[in-house]
C-alpha positions as CSV (number, residue, x, y, z in Angstrom):
1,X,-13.6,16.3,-5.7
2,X,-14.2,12.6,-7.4
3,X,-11.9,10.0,-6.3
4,X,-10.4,8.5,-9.2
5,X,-11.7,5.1,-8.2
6,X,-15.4,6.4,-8.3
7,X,-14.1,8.5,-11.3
8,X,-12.8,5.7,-13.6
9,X,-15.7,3.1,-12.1
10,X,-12.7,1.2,-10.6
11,X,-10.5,1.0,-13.3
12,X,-7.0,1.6,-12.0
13,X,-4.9,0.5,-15.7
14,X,-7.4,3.6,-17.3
15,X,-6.3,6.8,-14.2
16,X,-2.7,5.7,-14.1
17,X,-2.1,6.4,-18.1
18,X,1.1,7.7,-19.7
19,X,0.6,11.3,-18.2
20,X,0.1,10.0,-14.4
21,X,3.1,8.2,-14.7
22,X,5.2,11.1,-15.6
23,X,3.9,13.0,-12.8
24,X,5.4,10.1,-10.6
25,X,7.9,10.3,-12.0
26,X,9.5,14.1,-12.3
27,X,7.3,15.3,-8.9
28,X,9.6,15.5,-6.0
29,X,6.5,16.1,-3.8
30,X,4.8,12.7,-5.0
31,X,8.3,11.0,-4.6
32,X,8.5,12.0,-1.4
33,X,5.4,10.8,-0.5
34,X,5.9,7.5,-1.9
35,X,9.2,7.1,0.1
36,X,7.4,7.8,3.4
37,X,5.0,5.7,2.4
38,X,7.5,2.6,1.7
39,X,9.7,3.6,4.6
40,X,6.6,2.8,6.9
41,X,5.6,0.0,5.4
42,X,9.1,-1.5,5.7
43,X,9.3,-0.5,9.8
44,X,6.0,-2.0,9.9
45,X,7.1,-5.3,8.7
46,X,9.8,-5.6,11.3
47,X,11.9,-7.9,9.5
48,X,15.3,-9.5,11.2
49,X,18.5,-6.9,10.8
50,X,20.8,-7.9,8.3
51,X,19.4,-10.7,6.9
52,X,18.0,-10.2,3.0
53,X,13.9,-11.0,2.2
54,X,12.9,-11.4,-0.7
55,X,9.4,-9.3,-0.8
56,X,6.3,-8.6,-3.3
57,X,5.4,-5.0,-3.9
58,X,1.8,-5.0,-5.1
59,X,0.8,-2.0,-7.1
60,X,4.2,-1.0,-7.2
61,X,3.6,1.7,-10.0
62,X,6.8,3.4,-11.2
63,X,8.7,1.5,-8.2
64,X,9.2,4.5,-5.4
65,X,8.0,2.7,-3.0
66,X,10.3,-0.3,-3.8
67,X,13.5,1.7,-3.1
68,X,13.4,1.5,0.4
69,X,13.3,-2.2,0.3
70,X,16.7,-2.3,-1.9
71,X,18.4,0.5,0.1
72,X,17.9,-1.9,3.2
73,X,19.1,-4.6,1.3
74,X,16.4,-6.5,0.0
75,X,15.1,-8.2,-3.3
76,X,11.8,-7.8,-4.6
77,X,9.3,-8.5,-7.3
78,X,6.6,-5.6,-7.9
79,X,3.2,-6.3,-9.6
80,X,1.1,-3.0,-11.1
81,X,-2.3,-3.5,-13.4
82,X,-0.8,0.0,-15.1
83,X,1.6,-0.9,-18.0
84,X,3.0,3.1,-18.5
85,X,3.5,3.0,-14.7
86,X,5.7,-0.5,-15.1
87,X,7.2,1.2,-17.7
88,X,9.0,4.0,-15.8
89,X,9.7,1.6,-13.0
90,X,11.6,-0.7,-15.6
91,X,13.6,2.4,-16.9
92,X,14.3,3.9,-13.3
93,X,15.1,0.7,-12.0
94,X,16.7,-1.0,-14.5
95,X,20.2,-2.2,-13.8
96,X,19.2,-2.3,-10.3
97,X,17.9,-6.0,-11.0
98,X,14.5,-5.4,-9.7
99,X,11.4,-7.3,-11.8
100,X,8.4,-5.9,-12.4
101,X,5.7,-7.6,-14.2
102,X,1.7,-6.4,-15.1
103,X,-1.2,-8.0,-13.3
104,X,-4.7,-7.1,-11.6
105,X,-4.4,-8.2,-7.9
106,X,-8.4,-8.0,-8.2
107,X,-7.8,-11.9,-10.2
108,X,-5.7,-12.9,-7.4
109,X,-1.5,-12.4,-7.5
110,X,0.1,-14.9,-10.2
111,X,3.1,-16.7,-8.6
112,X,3.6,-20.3,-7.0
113,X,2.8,-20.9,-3.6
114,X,5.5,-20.3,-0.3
115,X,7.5,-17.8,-2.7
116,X,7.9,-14.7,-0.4
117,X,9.1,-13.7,3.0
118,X,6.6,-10.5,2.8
119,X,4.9,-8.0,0.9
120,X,3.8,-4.4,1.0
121,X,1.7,-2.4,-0.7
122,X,1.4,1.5,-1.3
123,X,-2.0,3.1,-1.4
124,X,-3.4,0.7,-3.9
125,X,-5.9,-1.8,-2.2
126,X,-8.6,0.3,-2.1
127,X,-9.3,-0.3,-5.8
128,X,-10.8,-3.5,-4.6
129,X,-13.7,-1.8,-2.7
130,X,-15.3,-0.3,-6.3
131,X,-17.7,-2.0,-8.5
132,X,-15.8,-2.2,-11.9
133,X,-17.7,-2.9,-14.8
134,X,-14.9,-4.6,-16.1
135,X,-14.6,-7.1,-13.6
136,X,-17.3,-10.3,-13.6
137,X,-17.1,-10.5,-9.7
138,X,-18.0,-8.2,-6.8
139,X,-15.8,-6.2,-4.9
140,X,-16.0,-8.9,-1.6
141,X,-15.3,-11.2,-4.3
142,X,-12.2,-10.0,-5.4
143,X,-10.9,-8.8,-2.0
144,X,-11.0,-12.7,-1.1
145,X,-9.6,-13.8,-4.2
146,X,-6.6,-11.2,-3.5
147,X,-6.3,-12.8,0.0
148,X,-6.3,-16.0,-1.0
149,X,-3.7,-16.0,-3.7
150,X,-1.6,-13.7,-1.2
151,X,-1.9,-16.2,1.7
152,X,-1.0,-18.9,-0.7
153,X,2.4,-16.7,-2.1
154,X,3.3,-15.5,1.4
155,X,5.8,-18.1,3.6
156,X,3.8,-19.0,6.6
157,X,4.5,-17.0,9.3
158,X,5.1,-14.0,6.6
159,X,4.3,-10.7,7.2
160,X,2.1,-8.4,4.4
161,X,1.6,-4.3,4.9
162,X,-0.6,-3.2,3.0
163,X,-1.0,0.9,3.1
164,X,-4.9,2.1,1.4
165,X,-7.1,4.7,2.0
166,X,-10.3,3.8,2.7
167,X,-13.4,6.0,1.4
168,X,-15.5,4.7,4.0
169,X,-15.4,3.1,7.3
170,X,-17.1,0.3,5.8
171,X,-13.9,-0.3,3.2
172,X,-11.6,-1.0,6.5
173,X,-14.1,-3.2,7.8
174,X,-14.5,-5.5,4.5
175,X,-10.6,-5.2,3.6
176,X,-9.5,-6.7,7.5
177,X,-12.9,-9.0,7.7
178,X,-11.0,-10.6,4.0
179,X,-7.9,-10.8,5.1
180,X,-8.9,-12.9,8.5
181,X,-11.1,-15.0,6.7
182,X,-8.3,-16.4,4.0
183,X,-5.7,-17.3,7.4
184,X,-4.3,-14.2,8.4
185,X,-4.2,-12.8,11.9
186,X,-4.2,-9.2,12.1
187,X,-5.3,-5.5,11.7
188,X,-5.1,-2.1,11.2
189,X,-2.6,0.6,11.8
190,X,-3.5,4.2,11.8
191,X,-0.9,7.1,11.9
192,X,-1.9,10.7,12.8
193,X,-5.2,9.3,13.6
194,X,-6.5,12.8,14.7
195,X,-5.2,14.6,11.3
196,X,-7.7,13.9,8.5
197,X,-5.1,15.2,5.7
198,X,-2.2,13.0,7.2
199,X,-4.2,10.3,8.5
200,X,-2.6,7.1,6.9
201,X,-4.1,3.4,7.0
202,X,-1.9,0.5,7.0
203,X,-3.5,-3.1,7.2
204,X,-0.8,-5.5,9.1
205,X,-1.2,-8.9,9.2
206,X,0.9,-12.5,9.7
207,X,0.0,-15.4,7.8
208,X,-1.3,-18.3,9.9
209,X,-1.0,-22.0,10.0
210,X,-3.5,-23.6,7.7
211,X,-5.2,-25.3,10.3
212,X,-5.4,-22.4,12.6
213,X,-7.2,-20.5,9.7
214,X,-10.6,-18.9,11.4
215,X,-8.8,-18.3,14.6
216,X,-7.3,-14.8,14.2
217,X,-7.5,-12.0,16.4
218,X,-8.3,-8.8,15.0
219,X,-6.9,-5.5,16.3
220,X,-6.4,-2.1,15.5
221,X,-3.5,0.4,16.3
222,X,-3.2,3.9,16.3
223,X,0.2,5.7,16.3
224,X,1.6,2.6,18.2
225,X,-0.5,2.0,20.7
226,X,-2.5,-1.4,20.0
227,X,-6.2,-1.4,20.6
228,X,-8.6,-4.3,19.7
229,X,-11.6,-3.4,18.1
230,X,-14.7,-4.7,16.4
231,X,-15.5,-1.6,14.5
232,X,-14.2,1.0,12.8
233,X,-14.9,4.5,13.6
234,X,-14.0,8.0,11.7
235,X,-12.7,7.8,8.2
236,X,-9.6,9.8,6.3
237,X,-10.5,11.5,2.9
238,X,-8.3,11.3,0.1
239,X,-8.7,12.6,-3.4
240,X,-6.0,10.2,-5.3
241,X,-4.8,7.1,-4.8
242,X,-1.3,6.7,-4.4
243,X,-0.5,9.7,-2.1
């Protein structure tokens, strides 16, 4: 089967329509999935106990993957490129306080510099790894201009995890190689690295000191055991996008 990013020639705001944002929103199965996902993400950030962040959710969708930020206590701000997906995460959320607002993370994120504490993301980087004919630059391209404008948003010394699913090895590769080239230090964590249907890639990385910017040391982990790597080897398929 196509993956929707190949399917759609990378356009994200065209697959997440009207109808896949229903499905996120009455599937318990793809709920369920979402709240793993943002449970992870929030363990891998390893914030300080009892003390409130205030944290970007990039491609935050209909907002699942927000809830575990709020249940622990948290504010934050989600971004989507999908306006039927923002519009079931302003109805579900609502009252709740939380803002969500539509932009392409592929033109770089679209708030002032030092404004968050961290930032996760749920199976949506990967859309930056496809040509999109919609898009003027190349896929490296808009991986670094993501980075940049992230490194820029992100408090130094803040912490991003970003969950994808990389079609190939070579996605990993160019996602982390980005990342450490606009002043993170950093890598990848794999879960169920053995499984190929629950294998799960998270990207994990600190923002740097300006100056120190070049310097980082790139790692990856599987399960949690940390081991540094130059290469990436083996790949987890995935059909969808968000699962």
């Amino acid at each position: 089967m196509s993956r929707p990013e190949a399917a759609t020639e990378g356009r994200a705001d065209k697959f997440y329509n009207s109808s896949e944002a229903q499905s996120y929103s009455q599937s318990n199965r793809l709920r369920r999935v979402q709240l793993s996902l943002g449970n992870r993400s929030l363990q891998l950030l390893q914030l300080p106990p009892n003390v409130p962040q205030y944290i970007l959710d990039i491609g935050c969708g209909t907002g699942i993957s927000g809830v575990p930020l709020s249940r622990a206590g948290h504010i934050w701000v989600g971004t989507d490129i999908s306006i039927s997906m923002l519009q079931v995460a302003a109805k579900e959320r609502g009252s709740k306080g939380t803002d969500v607002l539509i932009s392409d993370m592929g033109h770089g994120l679209p708030f002032r510099d030092d404004m968050f504490d961290a930032a996760i993301s749920v199976s949506a980087l990967q859309w930056l790894c496809y040509e999109a004919k919609h898009h003027l630059k190349s896929p490296r391209d808009r991986l670094l201009k993501f980075f940049k404008t992230l490194r820029r948003q992100l408090k130094e010394g803040g912490r991003a995890v970003l969950q994808f699913y990389p079609e190939q090895p070579q996605d990993a590769t160019a996602i982390r190689d980005a990342a450490v080239q606009c002043g993170f230090r950093g890598g990848i964590v794999v879960d169920y690295p053995s499984d190929l249907n629950a294998k799960k890639y998270y990207l994990v990385i600190d923002s740097i000191p300006r100056e120190d910017i070049g310097t980082g040391e790139n790692y990856f982990v599987h399960s949690k055991v940390r081991v540094k790597h130059n290469t990436m080897k083996g790949s987890g398929k995935s059909n969808g996008s968000r699962r």
